[in-house]
C-alpha positions as CSV (number, residue, x, y, z in Angstrom):
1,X,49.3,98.3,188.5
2,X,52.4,96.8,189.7
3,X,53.0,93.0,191.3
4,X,51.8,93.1,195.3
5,X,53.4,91.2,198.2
6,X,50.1,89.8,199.5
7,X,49.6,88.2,202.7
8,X,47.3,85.3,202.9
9,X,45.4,85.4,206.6
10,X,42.9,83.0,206.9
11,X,42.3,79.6,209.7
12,X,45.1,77.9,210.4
13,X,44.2,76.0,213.8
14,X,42.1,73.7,214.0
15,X,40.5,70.7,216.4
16,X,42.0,68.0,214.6
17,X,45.0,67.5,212.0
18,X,42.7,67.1,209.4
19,X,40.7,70.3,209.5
20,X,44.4,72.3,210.2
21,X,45.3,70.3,206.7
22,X,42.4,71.4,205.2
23,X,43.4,75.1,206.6
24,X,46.4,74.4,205.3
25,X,45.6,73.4,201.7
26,X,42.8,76.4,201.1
27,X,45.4,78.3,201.8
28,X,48.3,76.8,199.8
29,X,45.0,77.1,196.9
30,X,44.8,80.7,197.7
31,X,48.8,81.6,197.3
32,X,48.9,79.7,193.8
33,X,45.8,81.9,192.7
34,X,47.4,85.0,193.6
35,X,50.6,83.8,192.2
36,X,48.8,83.0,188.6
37,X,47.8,86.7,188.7
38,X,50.9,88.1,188.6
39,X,51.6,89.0,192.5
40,X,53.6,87.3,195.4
41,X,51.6,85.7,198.2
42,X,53.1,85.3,201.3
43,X,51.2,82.0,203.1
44,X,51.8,82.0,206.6
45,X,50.1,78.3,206.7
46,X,53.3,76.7,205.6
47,X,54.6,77.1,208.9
48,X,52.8,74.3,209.3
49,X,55.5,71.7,208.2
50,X,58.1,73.7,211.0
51,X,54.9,73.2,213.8
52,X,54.8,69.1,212.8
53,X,59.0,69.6,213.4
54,X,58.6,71.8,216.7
55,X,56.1,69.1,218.1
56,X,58.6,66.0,216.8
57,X,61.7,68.0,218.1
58,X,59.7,68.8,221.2
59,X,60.3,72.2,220.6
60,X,57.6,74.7,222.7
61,X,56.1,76.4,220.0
62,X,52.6,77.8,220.5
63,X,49.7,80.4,218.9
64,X,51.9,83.4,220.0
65,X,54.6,82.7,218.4
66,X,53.9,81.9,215.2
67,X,51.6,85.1,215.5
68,X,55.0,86.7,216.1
69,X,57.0,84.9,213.4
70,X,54.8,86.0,211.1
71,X,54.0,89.7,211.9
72,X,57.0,91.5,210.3
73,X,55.3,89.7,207.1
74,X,51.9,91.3,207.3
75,X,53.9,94.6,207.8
76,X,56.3,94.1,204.9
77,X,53.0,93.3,202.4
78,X,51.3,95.4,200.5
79,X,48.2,94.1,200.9
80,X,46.0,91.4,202.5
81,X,43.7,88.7,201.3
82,X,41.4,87.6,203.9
83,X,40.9,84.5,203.2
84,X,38.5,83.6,206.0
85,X,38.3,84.7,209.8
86,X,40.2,83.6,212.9
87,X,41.1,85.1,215.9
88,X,44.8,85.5,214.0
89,X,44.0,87.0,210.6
90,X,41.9,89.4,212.2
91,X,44.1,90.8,214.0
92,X,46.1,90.4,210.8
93,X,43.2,92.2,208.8
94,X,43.8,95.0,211.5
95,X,46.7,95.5,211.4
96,X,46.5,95.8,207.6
97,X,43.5,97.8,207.8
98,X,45.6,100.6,210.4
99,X,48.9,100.4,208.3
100,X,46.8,101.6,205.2
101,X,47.3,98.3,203.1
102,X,44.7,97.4,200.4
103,X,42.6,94.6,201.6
104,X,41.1,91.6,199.2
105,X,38.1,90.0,200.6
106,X,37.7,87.8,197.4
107,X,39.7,87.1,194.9
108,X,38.0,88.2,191.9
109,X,39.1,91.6,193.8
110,X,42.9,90.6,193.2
111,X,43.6,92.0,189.8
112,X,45.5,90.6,187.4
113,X,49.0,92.3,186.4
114,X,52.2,91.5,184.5
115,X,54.5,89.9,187.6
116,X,57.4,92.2,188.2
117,X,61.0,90.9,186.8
118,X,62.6,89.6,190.0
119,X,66.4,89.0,190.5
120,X,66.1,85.2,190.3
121,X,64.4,85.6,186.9
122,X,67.5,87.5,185.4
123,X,69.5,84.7,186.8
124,X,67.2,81.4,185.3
125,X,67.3,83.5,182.2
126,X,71.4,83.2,182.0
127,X,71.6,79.5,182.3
C-alpha cells in the first residue's frame, strides 16, 4: 500500500477555549500518529491559530466558513480518520463515505507503509 492524504475530522468547537484546545490538541495527536505511519494527515484543527487571528483582526469568520475552507481538503484526501463526531466531520465522514474514500474509525485501522518520496525530500537530500 501506498502513503494516503488522510483527513482528520473530529470536534473542533467547543463551549469554552479550553475544551476547543483540547479539540485542538487530540487532533494535532492524531495527525503525528498518522504521520509516524507513513501517510500525510491533513488537520483541519489548525485553523484554529487563523480563528484566534480572525477574532483579534475582527475579521467575521464563522462555522460555515471554515466548513468551506476546508472542503476541497476532504475531497482532495484519500481517506478519512474519524476521529470523533460533530455536526462538521459528519458531514465530513459523508462526504467521504459518497466520494468512495476509505474511512478509519481507529487508528490501529491506519496501516503502516513506507511514506512516499516527496519533492521536498529530494531537495533536503541535496543540501
Amino acid at each position: 500500500m501506498k502513503s494516503l492524504k488522510i483527513y482528520v475530522a473530529g470536534p473542533y468547537t467547543g463551549s469554552t477555549l479550553e475544551e476547543i484546545e483540547e479539540n485542538v490538541q487530540r487532533a494535532m495527536e492524531a495527525g503525528l500518529k498518522i504521520w509516524k505511519k507513513g501517510h500525510f494527515p491533513y488537520i483541519p484543527h489548525l485553523t484554529h491559530w487563523p480563528d484566534i487571528l480572525a477574532r483579534e483582526l475582527e475579521i467575521d469568520m464563522d462555522w460555515t466558513d471554515y466548513m468551506n475552507w476546508h472542503a476541497p481538503w476532504v475531497d482532495h484526501c484519500d481517506a478519512l480518520f474519524l476521529l470523533a463526531e460533530s455536526k462538521g466531520a459528519l458531514l465530513e465522514y459523508n462526504r467521504a463515505k459518497e466520494e468512495g474514500k476509505r474511512v478509519f474509525h481507529s487508528l490501529e485501522e491506519i496501516p503502516n507503509v513506507e511514506r512516499a518520496r516527496t519533492w521536498a525530500q529530494d531537495c533536503v537530500d541535496e543540501e
